[in-house]
C-alpha positions as CSV (number, residue, x, y, z in Angstrom):
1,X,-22.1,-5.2,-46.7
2,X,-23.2,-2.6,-44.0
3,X,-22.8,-3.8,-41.0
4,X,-21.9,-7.5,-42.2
5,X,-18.2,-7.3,-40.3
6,X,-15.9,-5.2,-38.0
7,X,-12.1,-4.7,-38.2
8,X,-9.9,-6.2,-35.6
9,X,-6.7,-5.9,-36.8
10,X,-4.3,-5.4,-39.4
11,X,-1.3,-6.8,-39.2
12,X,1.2,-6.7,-42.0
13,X,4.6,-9.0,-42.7
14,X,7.2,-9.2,-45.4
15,X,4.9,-9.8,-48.1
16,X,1.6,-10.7,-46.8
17,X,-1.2,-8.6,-44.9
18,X,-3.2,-10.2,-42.0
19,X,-6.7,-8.4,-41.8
20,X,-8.5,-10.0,-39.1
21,X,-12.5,-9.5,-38.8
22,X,-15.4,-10.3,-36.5
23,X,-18.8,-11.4,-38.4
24,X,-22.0,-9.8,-37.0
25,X,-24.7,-12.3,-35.6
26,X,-27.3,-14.1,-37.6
27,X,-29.6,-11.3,-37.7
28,X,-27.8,-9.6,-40.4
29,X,-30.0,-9.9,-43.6
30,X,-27.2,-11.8,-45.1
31,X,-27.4,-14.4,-42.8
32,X,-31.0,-14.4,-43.2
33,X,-30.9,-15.0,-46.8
34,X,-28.2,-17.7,-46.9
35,X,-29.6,-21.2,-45.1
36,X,-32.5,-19.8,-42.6
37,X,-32.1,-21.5,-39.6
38,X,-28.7,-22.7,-40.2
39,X,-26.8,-19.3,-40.9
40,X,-23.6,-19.6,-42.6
41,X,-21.2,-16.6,-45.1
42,X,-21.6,-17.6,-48.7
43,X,-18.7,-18.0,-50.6
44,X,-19.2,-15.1,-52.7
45,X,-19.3,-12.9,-49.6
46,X,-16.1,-14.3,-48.1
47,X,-14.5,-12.8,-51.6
48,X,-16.9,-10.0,-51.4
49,X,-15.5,-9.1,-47.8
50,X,-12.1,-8.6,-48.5
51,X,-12.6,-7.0,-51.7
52,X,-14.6,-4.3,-50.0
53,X,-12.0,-4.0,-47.0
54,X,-9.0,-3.3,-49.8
55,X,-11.1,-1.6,-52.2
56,X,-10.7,-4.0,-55.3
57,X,-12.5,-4.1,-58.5
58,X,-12.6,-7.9,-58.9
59,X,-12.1,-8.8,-63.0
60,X,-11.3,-12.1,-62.4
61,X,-11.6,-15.2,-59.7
62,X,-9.0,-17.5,-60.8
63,X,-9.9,-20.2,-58.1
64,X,-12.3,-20.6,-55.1
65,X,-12.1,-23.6,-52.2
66,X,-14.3,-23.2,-49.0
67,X,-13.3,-26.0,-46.9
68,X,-15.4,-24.6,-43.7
69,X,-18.4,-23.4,-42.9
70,X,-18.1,-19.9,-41.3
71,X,-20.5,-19.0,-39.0
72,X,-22.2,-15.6,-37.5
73,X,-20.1,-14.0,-34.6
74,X,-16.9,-16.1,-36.3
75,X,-13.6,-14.2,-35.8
76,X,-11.6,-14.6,-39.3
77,X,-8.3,-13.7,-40.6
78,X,-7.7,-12.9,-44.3
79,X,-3.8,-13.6,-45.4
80,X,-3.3,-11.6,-48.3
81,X,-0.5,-11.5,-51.0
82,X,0.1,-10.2,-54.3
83,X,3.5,-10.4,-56.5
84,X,2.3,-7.6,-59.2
85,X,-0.4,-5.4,-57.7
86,X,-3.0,-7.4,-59.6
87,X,-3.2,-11.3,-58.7
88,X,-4.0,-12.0,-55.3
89,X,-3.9,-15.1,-53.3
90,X,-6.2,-14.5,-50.0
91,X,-6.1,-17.3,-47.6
92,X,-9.3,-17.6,-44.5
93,X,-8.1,-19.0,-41.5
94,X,-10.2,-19.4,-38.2
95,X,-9.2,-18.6,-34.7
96,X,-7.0,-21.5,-34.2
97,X,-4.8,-20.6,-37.1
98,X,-6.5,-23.7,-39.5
99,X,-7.1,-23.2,-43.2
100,X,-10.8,-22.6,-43.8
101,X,-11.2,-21.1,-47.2
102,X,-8.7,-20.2,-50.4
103,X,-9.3,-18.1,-53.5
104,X,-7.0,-15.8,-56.0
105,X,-8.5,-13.1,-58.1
106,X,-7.4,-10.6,-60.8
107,X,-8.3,-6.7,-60.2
């Protein structure tokens, strides 16, 4: 994950958190690994990513849908919510606000 994504912002609401991150460029060995020559973020790292970022032990992925391809140098935000403190329900969406990717886990 080193040096896979920076921070933008964080942004939080009534019960959702915004994080909002900028991807590194296709040199990053993740990259490299995933589709040489046509560089896009795996699935697992998009989960991967934000569990890092809020420090979560994931148990359980309840349900994944990647809708988009993100690419290198991609801005991102993650919509977070939670009910209990232990399902989430993280929501990608790209720069012009659209739905990109979807997935809930259990910590």
């Amino acid at each position: 994950m080193k040096n896979l994504f920076k921070i933008l912002e964080i942004t939080k609401k009534e019960s959702e958190k915004e994080i909002t991150i900028l991807l590194t460029n296709k040199s990053h060995p993740f990259f490299k690994a995933h589709f040489p020559k046509n560089e896009i973020l795996a699935g697992f790292l998009q989960i991967d990513i934000i569990a890092d970022v809020l420090k979560h032990s994931v148990k359980k992925i309840n349900k994944a849908k990647f809708l988009s391809i993100i690419k290198p140098d991609d801005i991102i935000k993650y919509c977070i919510s939670s009910k209990d403190n232990i399902s989430y329900k993280i929501i990608i969406k790209n720069k012009e606000n659209k739905k990109i990717s979807e997935f809930s886990y259990e910590i």
